[in-house]
BAVEXVEX-783949 format. One line per field, with one value per residue: residue number from 1; z, y, x of N, C-alpha, C, O in turn. Coordinates in steps of 0.1 Angstrom, whole numbers, padded with zeros to 4 digits. Layout:
N
i = c(NUM|...)
n.w = c(Z|...)
n.v = c(Y|...)
n.u = c(X|...)
ca.w = c(Z|...)
ca.v = c(Y|...)
ca.u = c(X|...)
c.w = c(Z|...)
c.v = c(Y|...)
c.u = c(X|...)
o.w = c(Z|...)
o.v = c(Y|...)
o.u = c(X|...)
% end
This chain:
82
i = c(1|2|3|4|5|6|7|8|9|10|11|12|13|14|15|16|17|18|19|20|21|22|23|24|25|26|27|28|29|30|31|32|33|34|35|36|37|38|39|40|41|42|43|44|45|46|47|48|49|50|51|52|53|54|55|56|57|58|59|60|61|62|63|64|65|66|67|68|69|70|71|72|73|74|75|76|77|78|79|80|81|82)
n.w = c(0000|-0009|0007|0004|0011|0035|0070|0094|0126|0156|0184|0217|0229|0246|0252|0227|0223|0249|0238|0214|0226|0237|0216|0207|0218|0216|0190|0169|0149|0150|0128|0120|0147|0146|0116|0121|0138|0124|0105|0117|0128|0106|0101|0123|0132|0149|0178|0192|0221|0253|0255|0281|0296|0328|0361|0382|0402|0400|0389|0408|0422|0429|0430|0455|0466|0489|0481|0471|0469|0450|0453|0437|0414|0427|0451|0441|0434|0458|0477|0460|0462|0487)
n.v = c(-0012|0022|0051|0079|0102|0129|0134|0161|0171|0192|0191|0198|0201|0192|0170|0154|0153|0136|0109|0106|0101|0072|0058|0057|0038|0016|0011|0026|0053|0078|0087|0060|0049|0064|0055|0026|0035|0042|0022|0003|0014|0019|-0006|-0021|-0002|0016|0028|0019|0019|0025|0043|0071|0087|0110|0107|0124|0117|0112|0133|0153|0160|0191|0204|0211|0220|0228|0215|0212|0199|0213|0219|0238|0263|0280|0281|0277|0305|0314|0307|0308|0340|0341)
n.u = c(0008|0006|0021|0001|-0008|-0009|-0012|-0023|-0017|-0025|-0010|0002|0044|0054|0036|0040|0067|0076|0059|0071|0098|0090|0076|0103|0116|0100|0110|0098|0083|0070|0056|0051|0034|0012|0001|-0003|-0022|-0048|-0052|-0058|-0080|-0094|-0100|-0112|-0136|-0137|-0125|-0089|-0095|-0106|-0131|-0136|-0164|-0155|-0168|-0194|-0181|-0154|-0147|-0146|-0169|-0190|-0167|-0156|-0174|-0205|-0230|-0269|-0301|-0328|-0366|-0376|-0383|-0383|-0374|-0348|-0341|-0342|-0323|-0304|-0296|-0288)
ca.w = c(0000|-0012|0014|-0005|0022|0051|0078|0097|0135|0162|0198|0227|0222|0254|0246|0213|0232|0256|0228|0202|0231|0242|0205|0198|0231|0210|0179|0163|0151|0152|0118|0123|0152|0134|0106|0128|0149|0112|0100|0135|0132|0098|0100|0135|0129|0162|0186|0196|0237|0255|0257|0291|0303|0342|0369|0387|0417|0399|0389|0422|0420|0426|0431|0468|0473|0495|0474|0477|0460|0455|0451|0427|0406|0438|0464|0437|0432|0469|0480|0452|0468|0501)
ca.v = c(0000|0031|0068|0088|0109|0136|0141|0171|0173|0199|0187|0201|0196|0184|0156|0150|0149|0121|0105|0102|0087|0065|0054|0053|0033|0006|0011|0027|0062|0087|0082|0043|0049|0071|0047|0017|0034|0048|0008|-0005|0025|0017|-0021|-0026|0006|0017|0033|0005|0017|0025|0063|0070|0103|0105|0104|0133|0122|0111|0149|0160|0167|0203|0212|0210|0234|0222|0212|0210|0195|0221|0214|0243|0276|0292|0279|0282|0318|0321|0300|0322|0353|0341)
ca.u = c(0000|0011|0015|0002|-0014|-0001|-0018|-0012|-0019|-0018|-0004|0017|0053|0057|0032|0048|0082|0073|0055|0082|0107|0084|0080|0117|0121|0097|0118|0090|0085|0055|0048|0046|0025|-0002|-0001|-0006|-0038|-0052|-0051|-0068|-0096|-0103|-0100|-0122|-0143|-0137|-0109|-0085|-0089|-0119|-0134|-0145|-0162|-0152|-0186|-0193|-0173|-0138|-0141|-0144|-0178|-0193|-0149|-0153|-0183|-0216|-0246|-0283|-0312|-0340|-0376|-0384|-0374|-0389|-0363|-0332|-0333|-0341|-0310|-0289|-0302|-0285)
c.w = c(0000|0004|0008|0002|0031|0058|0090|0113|0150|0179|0210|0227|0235|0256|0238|0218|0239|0243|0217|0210|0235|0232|0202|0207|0224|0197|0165|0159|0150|0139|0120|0128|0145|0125|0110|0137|0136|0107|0108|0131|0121|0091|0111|0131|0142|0166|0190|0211|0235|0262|0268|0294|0318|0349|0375|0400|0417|0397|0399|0426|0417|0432|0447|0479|0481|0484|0478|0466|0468|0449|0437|0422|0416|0446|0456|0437|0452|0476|0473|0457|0485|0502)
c.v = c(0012|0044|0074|0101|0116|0138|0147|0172|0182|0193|0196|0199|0188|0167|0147|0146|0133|0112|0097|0094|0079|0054|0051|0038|0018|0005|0014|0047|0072|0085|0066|0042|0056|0061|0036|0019|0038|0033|0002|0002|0016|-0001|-0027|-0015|0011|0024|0022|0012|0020|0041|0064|0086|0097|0108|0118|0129|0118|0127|0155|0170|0181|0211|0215|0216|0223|0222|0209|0208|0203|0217|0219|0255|0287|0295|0281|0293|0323|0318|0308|0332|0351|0338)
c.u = c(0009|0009|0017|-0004|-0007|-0013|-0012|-0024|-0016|-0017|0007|0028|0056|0050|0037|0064|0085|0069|0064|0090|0097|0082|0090|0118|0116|0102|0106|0091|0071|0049|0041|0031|0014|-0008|-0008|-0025|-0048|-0058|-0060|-0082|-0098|-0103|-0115|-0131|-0148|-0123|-0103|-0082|-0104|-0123|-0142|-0149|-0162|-0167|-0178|-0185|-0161|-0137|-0141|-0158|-0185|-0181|-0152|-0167|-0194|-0228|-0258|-0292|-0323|-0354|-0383|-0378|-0375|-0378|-0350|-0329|-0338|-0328|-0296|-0290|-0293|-0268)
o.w = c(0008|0009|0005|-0005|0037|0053|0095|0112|0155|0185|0208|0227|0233|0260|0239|0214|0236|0237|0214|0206|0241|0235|0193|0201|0224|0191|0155|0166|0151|0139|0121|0122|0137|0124|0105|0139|0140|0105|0104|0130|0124|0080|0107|0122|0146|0160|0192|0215|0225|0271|0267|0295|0321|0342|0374|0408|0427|0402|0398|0430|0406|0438|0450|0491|0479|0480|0489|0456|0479|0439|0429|0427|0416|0449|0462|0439|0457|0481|0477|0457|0494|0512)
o.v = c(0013|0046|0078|0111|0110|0143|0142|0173|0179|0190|0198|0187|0178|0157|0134|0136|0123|0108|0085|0082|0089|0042|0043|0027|0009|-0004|0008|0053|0065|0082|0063|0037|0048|0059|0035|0011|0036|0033|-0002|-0003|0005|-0006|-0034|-0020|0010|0026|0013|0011|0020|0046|0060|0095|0086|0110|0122|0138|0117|0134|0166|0181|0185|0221|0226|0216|0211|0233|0203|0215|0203|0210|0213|0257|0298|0306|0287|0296|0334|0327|0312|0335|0360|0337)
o.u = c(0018|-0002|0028|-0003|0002|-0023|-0002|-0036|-0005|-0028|0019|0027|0063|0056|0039|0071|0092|0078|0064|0093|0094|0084|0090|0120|0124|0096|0105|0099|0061|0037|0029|0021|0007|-0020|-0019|-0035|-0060|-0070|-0071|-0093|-0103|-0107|-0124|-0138|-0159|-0112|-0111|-0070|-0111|-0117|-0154|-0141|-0167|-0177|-0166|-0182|-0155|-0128|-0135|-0159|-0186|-0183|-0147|-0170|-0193|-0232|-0259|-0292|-0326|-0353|-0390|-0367|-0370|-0373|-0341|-0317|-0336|-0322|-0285|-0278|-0292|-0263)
% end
Protein backbone atom coordinates (compact mmCIF):
# COMPACT_ATOMS: atom_id res chain seq x y z
CA UNK A 1 0.00 0.00 0.00
CA UNK A 2 1.14 3.09 -1.16
CA UNK A 3 1.50 6.75 1.36
CA UNK A 4 0.21 8.84 -0.48
CA UNK A 5 -1.39 10.95 2.20
CA UNK A 6 -0.13 13.60 5.05
CA UNK A 7 -1.82 14.13 7.78
CA UNK A 8 -1.25 17.08 9.66
CA UNK A 9 -1.91 17.30 13.54
CA UNK A 10 -1.84 19.93 16.16
CA UNK A 11 -0.44 18.66 19.85
CA UNK A 12 1.66 20.10 22.67
CA UNK A 13 5.25 19.58 22.23
CA UNK A 14 5.70 18.37 25.44
CA UNK A 15 3.18 15.58 24.61
CA UNK A 16 4.76 15.02 21.29
CA UNK A 17 8.24 14.88 23.20
CA UNK A 18 7.27 12.08 25.59
CA UNK A 19 5.51 10.54 22.84
CA UNK A 20 8.22 10.20 20.19
CA UNK A 21 10.71 8.70 23.07
CA UNK A 22 8.41 6.49 24.23
CA UNK A 23 7.97 5.42 20.46
CA UNK A 24 11.70 5.26 19.81
CA UNK A 25 12.09 3.34 23.08
CA UNK A 26 9.68 0.59 20.95
CA UNK A 27 11.85 1.10 17.95
CA UNK A 28 9.01 2.73 16.27
CA UNK A 29 8.50 6.22 15.06
CA UNK A 30 5.50 8.70 15.21
CA UNK A 31 4.77 8.18 11.76
CA UNK A 32 4.63 4.31 12.28
CA UNK A 33 2.47 4.93 15.17
CA UNK A 34 -0.19 7.14 13.45
CA UNK A 35 -0.14 4.73 10.64
CA UNK A 36 -0.55 1.67 12.83
CA UNK A 37 -3.77 3.39 14.94
CA UNK A 38 -5.22 4.81 11.24
CA UNK A 39 -5.12 0.77 9.96
CA UNK A 40 -6.80 -0.52 13.53
CA UNK A 41 -9.64 2.51 13.20
CA UNK A 42 -10.29 1.65 9.83
CA UNK A 43 -10.05 -2.09 10.02
CA UNK A 44 -12.22 -2.58 13.49
CA UNK A 45 -14.31 0.65 12.91
CA UNK A 46 -13.70 1.67 16.19
CA UNK A 47 -10.93 3.33 18.58
CA UNK A 48 -8.48 0.50 19.63
CA UNK A 49 -8.90 1.69 23.68
CA UNK A 50 -11.88 2.53 25.51
CA UNK A 51 -13.40 6.34 25.74
CA UNK A 52 -14.54 7.01 29.09
CA UNK A 53 -16.15 10.30 30.33
CA UNK A 54 -15.17 10.52 34.19
CA UNK A 55 -18.60 10.37 36.92
CA UNK A 56 -19.34 13.28 38.74
CA UNK A 57 -17.26 12.15 41.67
CA UNK A 58 -13.81 11.15 39.87
CA UNK A 59 -14.11 14.95 38.93
CA UNK A 60 -14.36 15.95 42.25
CA UNK A 61 -17.83 16.66 42.05
CA UNK A 62 -19.28 20.26 42.58
CA UNK A 63 -14.89 21.19 43.07
CA UNK A 64 -15.27 20.98 46.83
CA UNK A 65 -18.26 23.44 47.35
CA UNK A 66 -21.57 22.17 49.53
CA UNK A 67 -24.57 21.17 47.45
CA UNK A 68 -28.27 21.01 47.73
CA UNK A 69 -31.22 19.54 45.99
CA UNK A 70 -33.96 22.13 45.55
CA UNK A 71 -37.56 21.39 45.12
CA UNK A 72 -38.40 24.31 42.66
CA UNK A 73 -37.40 27.59 40.65
CA UNK A 74 -38.94 29.22 43.76
CA UNK A 75 -36.34 27.86 46.43
CA UNK A 76 -33.17 28.16 43.67
CA UNK A 77 -33.35 31.75 43.19
CA UNK A 78 -34.06 32.11 46.94
CA UNK A 79 -31.01 30.04 48.03
CA UNK A 80 -28.90 32.15 45.19
CA UNK A 81 -30.18 35.31 46.77
CA UNK A 82 -28.53 34.09 50.13
Amino acid sequence: MTADTIIRARIDSGTKQRAVEALSAMGLSLSDAIRMLMLRIAEERRLPFELKVPTYEETGGAGGRATQRVENGEDLFRDLEH
